[in-house]
PAGU-114990 format. One record per residue (C-alpha): residue in three letters; x, y, z; residue number from 1. Coordinates in steps of 0.05 Angstrom, whole numbers, plus 5000, padded with zeros to 4 digits. Layout:
! residues N
<rest: ALA	x: X	y: Y	z: Z	nr: NUM>
...
//
This chain:
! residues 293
<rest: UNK	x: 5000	y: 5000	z: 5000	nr: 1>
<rest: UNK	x: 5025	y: 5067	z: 4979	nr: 2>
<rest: UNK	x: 5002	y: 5134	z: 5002	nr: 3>
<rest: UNK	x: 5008	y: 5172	z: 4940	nr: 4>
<rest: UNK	x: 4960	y: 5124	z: 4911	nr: 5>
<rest: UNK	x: 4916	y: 5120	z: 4970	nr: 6>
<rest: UNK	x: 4908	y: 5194	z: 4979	nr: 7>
<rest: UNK	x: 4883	y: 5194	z: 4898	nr: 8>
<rest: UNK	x: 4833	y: 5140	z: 4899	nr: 9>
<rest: UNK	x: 4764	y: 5176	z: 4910	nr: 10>
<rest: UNK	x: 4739	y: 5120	z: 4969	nr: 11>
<rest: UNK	x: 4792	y: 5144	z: 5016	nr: 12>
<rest: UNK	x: 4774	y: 5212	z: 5005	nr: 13>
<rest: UNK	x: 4697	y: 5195	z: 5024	nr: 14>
<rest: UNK	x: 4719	y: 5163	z: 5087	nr: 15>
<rest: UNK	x: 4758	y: 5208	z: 5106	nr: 16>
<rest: UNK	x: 4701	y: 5262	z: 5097	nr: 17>
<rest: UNK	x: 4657	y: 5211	z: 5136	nr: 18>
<rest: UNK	x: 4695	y: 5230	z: 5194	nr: 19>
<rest: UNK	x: 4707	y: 5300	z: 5180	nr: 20>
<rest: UNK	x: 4791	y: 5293	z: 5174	nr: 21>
<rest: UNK	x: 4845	y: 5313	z: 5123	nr: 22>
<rest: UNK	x: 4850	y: 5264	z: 5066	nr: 23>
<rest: UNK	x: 4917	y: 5283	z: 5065	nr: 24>
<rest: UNK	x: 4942	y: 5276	z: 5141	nr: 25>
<rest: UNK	x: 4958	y: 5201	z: 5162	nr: 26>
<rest: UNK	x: 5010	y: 5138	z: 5154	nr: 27>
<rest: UNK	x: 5005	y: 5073	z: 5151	nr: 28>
<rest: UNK	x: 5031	y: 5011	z: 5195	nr: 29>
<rest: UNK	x: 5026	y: 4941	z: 5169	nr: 30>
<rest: UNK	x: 4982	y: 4949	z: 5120	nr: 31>
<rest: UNK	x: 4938	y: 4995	z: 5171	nr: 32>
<rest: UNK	x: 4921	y: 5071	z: 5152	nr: 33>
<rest: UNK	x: 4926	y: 5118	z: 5211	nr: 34>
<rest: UNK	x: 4884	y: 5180	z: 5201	nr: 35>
<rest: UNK	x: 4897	y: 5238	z: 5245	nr: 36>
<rest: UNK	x: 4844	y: 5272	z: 5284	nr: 37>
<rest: UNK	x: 4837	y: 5346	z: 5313	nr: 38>
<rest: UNK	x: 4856	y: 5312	z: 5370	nr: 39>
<rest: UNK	x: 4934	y: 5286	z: 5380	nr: 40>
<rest: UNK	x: 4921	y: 5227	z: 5408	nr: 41>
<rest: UNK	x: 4854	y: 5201	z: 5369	nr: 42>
<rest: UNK	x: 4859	y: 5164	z: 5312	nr: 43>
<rest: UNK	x: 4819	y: 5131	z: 5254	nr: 44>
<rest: UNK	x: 4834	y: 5063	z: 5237	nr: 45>
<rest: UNK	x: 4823	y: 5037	z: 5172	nr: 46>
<rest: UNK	x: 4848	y: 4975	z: 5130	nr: 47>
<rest: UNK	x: 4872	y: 4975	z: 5062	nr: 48>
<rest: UNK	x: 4791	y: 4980	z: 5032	nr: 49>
<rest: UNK	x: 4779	y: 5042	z: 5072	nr: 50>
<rest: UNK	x: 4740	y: 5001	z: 5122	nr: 51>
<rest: UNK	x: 4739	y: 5028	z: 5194	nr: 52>
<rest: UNK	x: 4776	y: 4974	z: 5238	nr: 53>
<rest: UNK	x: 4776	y: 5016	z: 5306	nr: 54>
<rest: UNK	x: 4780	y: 5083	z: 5345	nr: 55>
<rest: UNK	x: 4844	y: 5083	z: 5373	nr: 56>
<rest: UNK	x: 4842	y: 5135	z: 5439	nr: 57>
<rest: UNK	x: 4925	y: 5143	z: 5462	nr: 58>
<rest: UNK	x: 4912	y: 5200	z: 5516	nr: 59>
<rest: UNK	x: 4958	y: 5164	z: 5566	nr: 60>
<rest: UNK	x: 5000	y: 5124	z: 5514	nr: 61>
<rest: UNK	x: 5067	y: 5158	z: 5494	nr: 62>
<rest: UNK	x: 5119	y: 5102	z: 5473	nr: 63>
<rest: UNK	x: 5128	y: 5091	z: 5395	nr: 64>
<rest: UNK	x: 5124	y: 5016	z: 5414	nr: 65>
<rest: UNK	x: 5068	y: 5016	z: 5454	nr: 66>
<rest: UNK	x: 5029	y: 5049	z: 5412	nr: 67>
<rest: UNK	x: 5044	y: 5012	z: 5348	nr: 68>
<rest: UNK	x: 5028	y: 4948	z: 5396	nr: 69>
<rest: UNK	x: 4960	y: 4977	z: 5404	nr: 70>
<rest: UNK	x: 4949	y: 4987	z: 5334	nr: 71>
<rest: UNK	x: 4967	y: 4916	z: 5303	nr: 72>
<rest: UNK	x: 4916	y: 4889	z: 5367	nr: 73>
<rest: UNK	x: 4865	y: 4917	z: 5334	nr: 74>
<rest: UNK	x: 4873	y: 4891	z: 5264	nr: 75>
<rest: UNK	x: 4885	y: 4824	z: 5299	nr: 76>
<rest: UNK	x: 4818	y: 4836	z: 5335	nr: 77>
<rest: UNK	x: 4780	y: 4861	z: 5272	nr: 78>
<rest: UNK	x: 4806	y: 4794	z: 5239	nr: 79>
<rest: UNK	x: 4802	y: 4745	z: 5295	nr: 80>
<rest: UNK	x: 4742	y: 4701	z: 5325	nr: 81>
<rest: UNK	x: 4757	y: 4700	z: 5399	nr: 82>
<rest: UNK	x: 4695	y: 4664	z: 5441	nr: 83>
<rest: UNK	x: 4727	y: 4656	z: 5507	nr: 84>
<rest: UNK	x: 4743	y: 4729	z: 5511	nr: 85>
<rest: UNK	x: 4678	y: 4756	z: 5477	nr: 86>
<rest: UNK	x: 4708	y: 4770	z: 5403	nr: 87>
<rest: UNK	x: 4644	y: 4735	z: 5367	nr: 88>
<rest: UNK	x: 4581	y: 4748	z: 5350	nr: 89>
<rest: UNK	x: 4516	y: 4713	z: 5361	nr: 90>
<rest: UNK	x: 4484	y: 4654	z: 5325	nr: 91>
<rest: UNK	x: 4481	y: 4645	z: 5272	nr: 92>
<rest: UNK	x: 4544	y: 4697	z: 5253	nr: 93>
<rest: UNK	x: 4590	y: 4664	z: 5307	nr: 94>
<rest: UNK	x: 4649	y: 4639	z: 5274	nr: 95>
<rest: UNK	x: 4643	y: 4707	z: 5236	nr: 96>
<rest: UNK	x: 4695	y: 4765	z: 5244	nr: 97>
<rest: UNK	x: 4688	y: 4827	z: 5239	nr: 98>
<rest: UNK	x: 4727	y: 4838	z: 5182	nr: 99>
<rest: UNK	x: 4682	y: 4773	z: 5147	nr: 100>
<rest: UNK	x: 4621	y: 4819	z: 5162	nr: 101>
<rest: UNK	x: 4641	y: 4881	z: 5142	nr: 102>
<rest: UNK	x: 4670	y: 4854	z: 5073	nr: 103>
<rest: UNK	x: 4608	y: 4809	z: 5056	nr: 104>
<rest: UNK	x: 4567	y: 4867	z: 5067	nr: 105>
<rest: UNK	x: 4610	y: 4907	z: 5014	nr: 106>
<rest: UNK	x: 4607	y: 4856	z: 4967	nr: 107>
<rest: UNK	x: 4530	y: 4854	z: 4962	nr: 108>
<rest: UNK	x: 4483	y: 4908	z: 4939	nr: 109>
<rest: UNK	x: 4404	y: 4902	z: 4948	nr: 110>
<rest: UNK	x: 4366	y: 4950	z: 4897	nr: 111>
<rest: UNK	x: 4293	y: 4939	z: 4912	nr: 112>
<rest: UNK	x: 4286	y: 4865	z: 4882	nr: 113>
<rest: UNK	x: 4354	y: 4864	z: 4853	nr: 114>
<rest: UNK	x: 4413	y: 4833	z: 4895	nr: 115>
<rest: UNK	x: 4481	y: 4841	z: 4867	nr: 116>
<rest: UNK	x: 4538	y: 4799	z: 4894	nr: 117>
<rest: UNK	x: 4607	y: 4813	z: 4869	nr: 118>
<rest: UNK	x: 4588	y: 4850	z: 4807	nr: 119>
<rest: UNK	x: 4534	y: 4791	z: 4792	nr: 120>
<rest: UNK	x: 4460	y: 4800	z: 4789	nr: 121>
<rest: UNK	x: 4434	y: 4740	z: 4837	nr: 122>
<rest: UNK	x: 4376	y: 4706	z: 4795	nr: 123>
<rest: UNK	x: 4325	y: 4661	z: 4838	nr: 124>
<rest: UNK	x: 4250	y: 4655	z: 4829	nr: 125>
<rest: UNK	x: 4233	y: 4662	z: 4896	nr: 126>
<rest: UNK	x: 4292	y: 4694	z: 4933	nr: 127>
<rest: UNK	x: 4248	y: 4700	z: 4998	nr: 128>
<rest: UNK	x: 4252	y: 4622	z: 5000	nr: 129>
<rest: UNK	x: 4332	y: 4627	z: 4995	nr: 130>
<rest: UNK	x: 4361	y: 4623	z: 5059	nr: 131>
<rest: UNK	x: 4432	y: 4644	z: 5023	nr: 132>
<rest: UNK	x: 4399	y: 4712	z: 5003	nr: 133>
<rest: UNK	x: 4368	y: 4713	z: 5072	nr: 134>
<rest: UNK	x: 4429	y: 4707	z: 5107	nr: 135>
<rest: UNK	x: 4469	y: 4751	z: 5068	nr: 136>
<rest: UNK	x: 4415	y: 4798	z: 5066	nr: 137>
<rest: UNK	x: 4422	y: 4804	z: 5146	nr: 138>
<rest: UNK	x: 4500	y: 4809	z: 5137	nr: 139>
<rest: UNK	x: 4492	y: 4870	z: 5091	nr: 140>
<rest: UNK	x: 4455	y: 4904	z: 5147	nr: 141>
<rest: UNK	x: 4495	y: 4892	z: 5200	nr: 142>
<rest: UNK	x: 4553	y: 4910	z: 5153	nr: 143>
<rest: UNK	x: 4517	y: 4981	z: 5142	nr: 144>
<rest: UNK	x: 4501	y: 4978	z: 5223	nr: 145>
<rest: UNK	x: 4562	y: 4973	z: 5239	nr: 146>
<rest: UNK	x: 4593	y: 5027	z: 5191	nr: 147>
<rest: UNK	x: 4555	y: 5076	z: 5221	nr: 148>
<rest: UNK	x: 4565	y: 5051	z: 5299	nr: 149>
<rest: UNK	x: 4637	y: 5066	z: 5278	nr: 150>
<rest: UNK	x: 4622	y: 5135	z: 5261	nr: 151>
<rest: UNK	x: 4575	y: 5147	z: 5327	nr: 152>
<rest: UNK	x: 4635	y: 5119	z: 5368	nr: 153>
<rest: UNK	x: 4684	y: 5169	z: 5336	nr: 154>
<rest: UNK	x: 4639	y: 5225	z: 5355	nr: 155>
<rest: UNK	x: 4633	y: 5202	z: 5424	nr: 156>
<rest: UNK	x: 4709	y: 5186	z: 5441	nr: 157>
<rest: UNK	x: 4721	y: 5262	z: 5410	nr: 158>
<rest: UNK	x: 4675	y: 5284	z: 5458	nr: 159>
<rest: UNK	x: 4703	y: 5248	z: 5522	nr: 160>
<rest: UNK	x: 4645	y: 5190	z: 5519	nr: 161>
<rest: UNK	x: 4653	y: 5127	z: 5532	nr: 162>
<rest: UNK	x: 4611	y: 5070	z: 5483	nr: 163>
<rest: UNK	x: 4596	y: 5008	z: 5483	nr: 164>
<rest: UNK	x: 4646	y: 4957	z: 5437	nr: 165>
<rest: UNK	x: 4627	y: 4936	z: 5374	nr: 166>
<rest: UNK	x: 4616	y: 4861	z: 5399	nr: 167>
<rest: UNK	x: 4561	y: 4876	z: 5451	nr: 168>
<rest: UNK	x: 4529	y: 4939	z: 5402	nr: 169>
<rest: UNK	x: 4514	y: 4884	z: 5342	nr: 170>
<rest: UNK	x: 4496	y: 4837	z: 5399	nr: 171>
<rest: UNK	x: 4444	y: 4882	z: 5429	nr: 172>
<rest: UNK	x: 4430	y: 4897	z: 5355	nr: 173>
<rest: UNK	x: 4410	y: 4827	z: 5339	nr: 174>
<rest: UNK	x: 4369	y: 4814	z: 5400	nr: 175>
<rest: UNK	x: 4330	y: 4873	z: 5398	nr: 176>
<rest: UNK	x: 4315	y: 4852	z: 5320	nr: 177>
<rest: UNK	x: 4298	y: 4780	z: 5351	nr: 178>
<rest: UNK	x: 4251	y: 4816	z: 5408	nr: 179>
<rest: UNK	x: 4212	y: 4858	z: 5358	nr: 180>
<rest: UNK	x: 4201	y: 4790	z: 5309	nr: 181>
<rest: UNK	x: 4182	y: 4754	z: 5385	nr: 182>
<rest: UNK	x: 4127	y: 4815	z: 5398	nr: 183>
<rest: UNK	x: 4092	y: 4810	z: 5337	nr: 184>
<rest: UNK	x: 4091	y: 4736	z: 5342	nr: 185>
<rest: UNK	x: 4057	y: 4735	z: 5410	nr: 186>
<rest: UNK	x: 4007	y: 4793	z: 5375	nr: 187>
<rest: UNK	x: 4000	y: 4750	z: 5312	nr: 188>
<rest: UNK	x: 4012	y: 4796	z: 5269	nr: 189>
<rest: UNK	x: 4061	y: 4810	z: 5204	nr: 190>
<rest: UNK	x: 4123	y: 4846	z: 5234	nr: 191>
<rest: UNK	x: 4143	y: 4908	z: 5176	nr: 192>
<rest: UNK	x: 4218	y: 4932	z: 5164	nr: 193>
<rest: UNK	x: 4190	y: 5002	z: 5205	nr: 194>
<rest: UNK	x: 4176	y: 4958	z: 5264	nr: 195>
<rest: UNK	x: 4241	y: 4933	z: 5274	nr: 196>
<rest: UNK	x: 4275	y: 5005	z: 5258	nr: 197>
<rest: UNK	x: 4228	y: 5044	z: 5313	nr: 198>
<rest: UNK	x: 4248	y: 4984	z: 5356	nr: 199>
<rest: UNK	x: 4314	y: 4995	z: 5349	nr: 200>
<rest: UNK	x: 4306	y: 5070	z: 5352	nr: 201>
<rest: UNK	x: 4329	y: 5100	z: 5296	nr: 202>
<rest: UNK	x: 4301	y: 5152	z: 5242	nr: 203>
<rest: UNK	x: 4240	y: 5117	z: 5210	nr: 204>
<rest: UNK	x: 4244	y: 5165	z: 5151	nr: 205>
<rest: UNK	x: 4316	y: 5128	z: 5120	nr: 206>
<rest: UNK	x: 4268	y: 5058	z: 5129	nr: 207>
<rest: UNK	x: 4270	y: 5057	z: 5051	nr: 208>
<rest: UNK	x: 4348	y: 5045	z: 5050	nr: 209>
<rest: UNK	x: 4342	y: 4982	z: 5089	nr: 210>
<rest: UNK	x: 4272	y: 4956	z: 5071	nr: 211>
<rest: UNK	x: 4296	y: 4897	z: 5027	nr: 212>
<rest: UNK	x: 4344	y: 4878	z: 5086	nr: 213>
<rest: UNK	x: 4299	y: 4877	z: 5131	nr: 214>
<rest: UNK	x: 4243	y: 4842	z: 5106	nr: 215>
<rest: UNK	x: 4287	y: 4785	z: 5085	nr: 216>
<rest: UNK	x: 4316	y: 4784	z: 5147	nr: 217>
<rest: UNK	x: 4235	y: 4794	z: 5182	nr: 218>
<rest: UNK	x: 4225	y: 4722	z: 5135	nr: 219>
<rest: UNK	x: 4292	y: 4682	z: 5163	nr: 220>
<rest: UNK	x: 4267	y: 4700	z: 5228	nr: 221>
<rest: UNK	x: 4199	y: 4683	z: 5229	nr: 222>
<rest: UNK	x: 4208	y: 4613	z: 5184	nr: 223>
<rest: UNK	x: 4273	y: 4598	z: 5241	nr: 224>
<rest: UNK	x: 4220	y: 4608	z: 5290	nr: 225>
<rest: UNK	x: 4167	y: 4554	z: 5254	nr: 226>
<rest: UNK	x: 4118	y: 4613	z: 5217	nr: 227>
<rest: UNK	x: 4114	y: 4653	z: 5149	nr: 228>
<rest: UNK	x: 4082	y: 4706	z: 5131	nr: 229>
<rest: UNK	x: 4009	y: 4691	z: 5100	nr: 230>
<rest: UNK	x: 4002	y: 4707	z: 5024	nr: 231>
<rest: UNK	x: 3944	y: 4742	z: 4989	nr: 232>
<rest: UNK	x: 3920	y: 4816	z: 5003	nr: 233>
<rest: UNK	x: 3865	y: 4796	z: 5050	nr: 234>
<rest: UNK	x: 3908	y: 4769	z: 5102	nr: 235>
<rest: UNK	x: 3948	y: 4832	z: 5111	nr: 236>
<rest: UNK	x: 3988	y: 4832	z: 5165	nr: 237>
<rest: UNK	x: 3981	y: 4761	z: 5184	nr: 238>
<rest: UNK	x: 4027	y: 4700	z: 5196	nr: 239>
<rest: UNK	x: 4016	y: 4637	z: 5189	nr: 240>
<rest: UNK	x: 4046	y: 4575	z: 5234	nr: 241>
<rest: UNK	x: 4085	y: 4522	z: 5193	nr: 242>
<rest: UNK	x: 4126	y: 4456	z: 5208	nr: 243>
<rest: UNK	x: 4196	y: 4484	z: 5234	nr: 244>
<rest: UNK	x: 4264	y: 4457	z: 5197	nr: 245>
<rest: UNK	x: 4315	y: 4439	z: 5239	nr: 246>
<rest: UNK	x: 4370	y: 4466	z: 5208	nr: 247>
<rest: UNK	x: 4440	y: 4496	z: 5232	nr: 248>
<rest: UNK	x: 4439	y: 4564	z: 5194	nr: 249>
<rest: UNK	x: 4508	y: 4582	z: 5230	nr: 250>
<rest: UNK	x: 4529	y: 4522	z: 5177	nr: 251>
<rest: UNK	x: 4492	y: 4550	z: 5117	nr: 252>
<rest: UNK	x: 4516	y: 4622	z: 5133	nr: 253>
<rest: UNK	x: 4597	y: 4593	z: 5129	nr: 254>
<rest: UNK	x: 4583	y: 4584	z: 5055	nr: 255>
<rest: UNK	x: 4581	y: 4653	z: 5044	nr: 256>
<rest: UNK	x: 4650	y: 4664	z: 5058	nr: 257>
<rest: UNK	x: 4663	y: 4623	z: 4986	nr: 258>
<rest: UNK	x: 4643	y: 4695	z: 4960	nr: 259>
<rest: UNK	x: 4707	y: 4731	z: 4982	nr: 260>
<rest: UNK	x: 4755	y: 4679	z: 4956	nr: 261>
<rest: UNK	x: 4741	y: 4711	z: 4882	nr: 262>
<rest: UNK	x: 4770	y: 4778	z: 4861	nr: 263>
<rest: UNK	x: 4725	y: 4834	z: 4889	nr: 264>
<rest: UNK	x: 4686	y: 4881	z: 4845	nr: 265>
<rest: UNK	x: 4654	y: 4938	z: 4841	nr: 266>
<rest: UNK	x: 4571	y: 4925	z: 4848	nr: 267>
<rest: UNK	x: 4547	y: 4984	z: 4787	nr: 268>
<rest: UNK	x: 4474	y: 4958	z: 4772	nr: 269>
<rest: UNK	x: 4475	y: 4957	z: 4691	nr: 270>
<rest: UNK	x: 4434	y: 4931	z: 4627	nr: 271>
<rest: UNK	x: 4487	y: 4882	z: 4602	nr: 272>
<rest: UNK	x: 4502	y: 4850	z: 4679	nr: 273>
<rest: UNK	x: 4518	y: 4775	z: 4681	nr: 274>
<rest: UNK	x: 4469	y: 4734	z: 4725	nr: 275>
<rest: UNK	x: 4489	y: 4682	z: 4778	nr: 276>
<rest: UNK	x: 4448	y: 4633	z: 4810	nr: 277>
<rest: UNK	x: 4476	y: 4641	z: 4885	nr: 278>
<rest: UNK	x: 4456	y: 4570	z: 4909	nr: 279>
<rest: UNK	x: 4489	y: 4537	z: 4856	nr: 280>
<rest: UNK	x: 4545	y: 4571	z: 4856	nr: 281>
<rest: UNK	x: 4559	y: 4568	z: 4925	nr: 282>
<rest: UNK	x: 4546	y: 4491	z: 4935	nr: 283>
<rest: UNK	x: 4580	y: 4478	z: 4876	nr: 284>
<rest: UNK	x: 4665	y: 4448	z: 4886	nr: 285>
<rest: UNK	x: 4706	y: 4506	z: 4876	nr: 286>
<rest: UNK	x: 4756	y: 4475	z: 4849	nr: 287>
<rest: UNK	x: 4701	y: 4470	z: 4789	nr: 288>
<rest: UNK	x: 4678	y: 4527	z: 4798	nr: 289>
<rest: UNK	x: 4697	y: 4583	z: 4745	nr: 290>
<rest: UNK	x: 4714	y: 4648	z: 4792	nr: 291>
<rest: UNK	x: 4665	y: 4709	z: 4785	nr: 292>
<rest: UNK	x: 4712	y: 4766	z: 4750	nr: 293>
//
């Protein structure tokens, strides 16, 4: 990684505005770019795709060494899966790190009924029945949750805060998500994408940029939980109970990570875009596999 070539590439410069800091003012360690702050000893962490690995707060730190000890135990937290000490997340994304979250969320893109996976246009009759899409529909929005916790947290530790770690946020995420789906359950009624984003508290008026995640991920959770949602107009808002599978989706969810062992691309939704059945591909040998491009 070079900074001459980092500081020209347009992402960097849109992170770096995320945050409000100098394009122009950082270094990088081990493959780790170290944005200054306003404040001497705050710093952004990013890795080499401009995605935020930490918030690194040195007030009492001076030594070179120590510091630079600090900074490669964060890219070996954002890369490890540590269950004993609380580095994981909860089922079904448990042997999931953060850097596998945050990278499978990059590589898909949900456009209304469009799902684009590594520069492929996912083709599947009935993608609500898919529990790949499903899955990797709920990865994409905890990848965009978790973007934006990183932001929040910046803006706290400028302003002397303390907040919560990114472990326990996406767990309290999750289980609020699970709590909401639980509620309208015992009300028996359809939970809606704005349920679960008033639930968690946030601005119901950006519902339409996670709508598509959400109500896939509303229709993992209900058919994990043994109902579906019941079809035709006049049963609005109603679910239906139906024979639960028992099936390990933490095992079904480790497929997924097939889709960063091809070359990443950029996801630009176009006319001429080459279409990819999802399941196939991903229970297909990959040593027969053709990579995506």
């Amino acid at each position: 990684m070079i900074k001459d070539e980092v500081m020209k590439d347009l992402k960097f410069k849109q992170r770096c505005g995320s945050y409000g800091v100098r394009w122009d003012d950082f270094y990088i360690y081990e493959n780790i770019i170290i944005l200054n702050t306003p404040k001497k000893d705050i710093f952004v962490l990013l890795d080499d795709n401009y995605n935020t690995i930490g918030i690194l707060n040195l007030k009492d730190v001076k030594d070179k060494e120590e510091i630079e000890k600090y900074i490669l135990g964060y890219k070996k937290m954002y890369n490890l899966v540590d269950k004993e000490n609380g580095l994981s997340f909860p089922y079904p994304f448990q042997d999931f790190s953060l850097s596998e979250i945050v990278e499978l969320g990059n590589r898909t893109s949900i456009y209304k009924n469009d799902i684009i996976v590594n520069g492929k246009l996912v083709i599947d009759k009935n993608k609500y029945n898919n529990t790949y899409i499903l899955l990797l529909s709920y990865i994409k929005f905890l990848g965009d949750q978790i973007e934006q916790y990183f932001l929040n947290f910046y803006s706290m530790t400028m302003m002397g805060f303390d907040y919560p770690d990114i472990y326990s946020y996406v767990k309290s995420l999750m289980n609020n998500i699970e709590e909401c789906i639980n509620l309208n359950i015992e009300q028996e009624r359809q939970p809606f994408p704005t349920n679960i984003i008033e639930y968690l508290g946030q601005n119901s008026e950006n519902i339409e940029i996670y709508w598509e995640e959400l109500y896939y991920i509303i229709v993992l959770l209900l058919k994990e939980k043994g109902y579906e949602i019941e079809k035709g107009f006049e049963h609005y808002l109603e679910i239906r109970k139906i024979d639960k599978e028992n099936i390990d989706l933490s095992e079904i969810a480790m497929k997924l990570l097939k889709i960063l062992e091809v070359p990443k691309v950029e996801n630009k939704k176009t006319f001429d875009m080459e279409a990819i059945n999802l399941q196939n591909w991903l229970e297909e040998d990959l040593s027969k596999v053709k990579k995506l491009k």
